[in-house]
C-alpha positions as CSV (number, residue, x, y, z in Angstrom):
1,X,-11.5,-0.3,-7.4
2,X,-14.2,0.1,-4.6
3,X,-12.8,1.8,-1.1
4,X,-14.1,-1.1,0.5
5,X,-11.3,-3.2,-0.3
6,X,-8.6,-0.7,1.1
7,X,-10.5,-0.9,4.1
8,X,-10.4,-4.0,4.6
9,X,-6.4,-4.0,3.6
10,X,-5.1,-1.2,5.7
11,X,-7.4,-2.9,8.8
12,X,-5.0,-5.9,8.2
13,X,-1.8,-4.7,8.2
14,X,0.9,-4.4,10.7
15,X,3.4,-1.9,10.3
16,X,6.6,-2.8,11.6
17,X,10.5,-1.0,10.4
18,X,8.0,1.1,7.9
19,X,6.8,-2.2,6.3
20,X,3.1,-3.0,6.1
21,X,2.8,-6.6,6.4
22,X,0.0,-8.5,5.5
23,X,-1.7,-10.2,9.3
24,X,-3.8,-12.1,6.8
25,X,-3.5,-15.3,4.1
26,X,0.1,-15.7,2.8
27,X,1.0,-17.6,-0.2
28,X,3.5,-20.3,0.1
29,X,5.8,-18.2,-1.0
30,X,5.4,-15.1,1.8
31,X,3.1,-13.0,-0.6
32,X,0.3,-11.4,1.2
33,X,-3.0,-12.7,-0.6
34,X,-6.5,-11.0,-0.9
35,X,-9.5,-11.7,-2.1
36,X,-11.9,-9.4,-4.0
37,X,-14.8,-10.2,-5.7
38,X,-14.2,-13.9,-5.9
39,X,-10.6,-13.6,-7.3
40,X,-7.6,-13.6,-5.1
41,X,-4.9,-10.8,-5.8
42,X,-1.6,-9.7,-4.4
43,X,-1.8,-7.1,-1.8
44,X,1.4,-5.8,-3.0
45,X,-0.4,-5.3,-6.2
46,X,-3.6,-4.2,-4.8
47,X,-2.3,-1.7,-2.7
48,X,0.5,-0.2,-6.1
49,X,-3.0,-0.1,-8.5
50,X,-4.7,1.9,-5.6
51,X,-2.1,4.6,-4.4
52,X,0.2,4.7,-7.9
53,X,-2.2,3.6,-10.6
54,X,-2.2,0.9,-13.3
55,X,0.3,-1.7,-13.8
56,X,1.9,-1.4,-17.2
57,X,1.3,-4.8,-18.8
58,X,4.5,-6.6,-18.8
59,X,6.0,-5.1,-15.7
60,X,6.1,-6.5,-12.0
61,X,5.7,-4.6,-8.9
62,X,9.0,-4.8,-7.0
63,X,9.8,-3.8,-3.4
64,X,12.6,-1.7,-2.5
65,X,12.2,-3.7,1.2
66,X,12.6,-7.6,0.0
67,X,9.8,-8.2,2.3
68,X,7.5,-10.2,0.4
69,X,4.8,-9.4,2.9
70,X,4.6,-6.0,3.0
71,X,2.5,-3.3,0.5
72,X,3.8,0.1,1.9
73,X,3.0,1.8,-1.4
74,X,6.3,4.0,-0.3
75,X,8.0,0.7,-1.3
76,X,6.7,-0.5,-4.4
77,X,7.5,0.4,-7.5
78,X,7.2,-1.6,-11.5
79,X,10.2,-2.8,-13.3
80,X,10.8,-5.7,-16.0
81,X,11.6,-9.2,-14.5
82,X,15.5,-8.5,-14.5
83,X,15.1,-5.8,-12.6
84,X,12.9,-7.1,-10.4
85,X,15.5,-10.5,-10.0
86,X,18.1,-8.3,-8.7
């Protein structure tokens, strides 16, 4: 992943309560939303692949926080679907 892109992340984020939101696009459903190189991404995601590594296939990246916004790295982690339910 090119630095450029986490540039342009950490410029847009707010940190509020030791979340950091997402000041740009949201999805409808409160995800922050990125693009890079013509495809649009999570910035929960984004942010999880840069600062922890890959995403195991299969697995979701939860947050500890339940704010669908944010993509403190400090608050994301991977679990199954069930886990990531509760």
């Amino acid at each position: 992943m090119k630095i450029f892109y986490i540039h342009r992340l950490l410029a847009r984020r707010k940190i509020l309560n030791d979340c950091w939101l997402w000041t740009g696009h949201l999805s409808w459903d409160g995800y922050g939303r990125f693009d890079v190189e013509g495809k649009t991404v999570s910035t929960h995601r984004l942010a999880y692949q840069y600062f922890k590594g890959p995403i195991p296939k299969g697995l979701f990246v939860m947050h500890s926080c339940d704010v669908r916004a944010c993509f403190n790295p400090d608050h994301l982690s991977v679990g199954a679907n069930q886990q990531n339910i509760l």
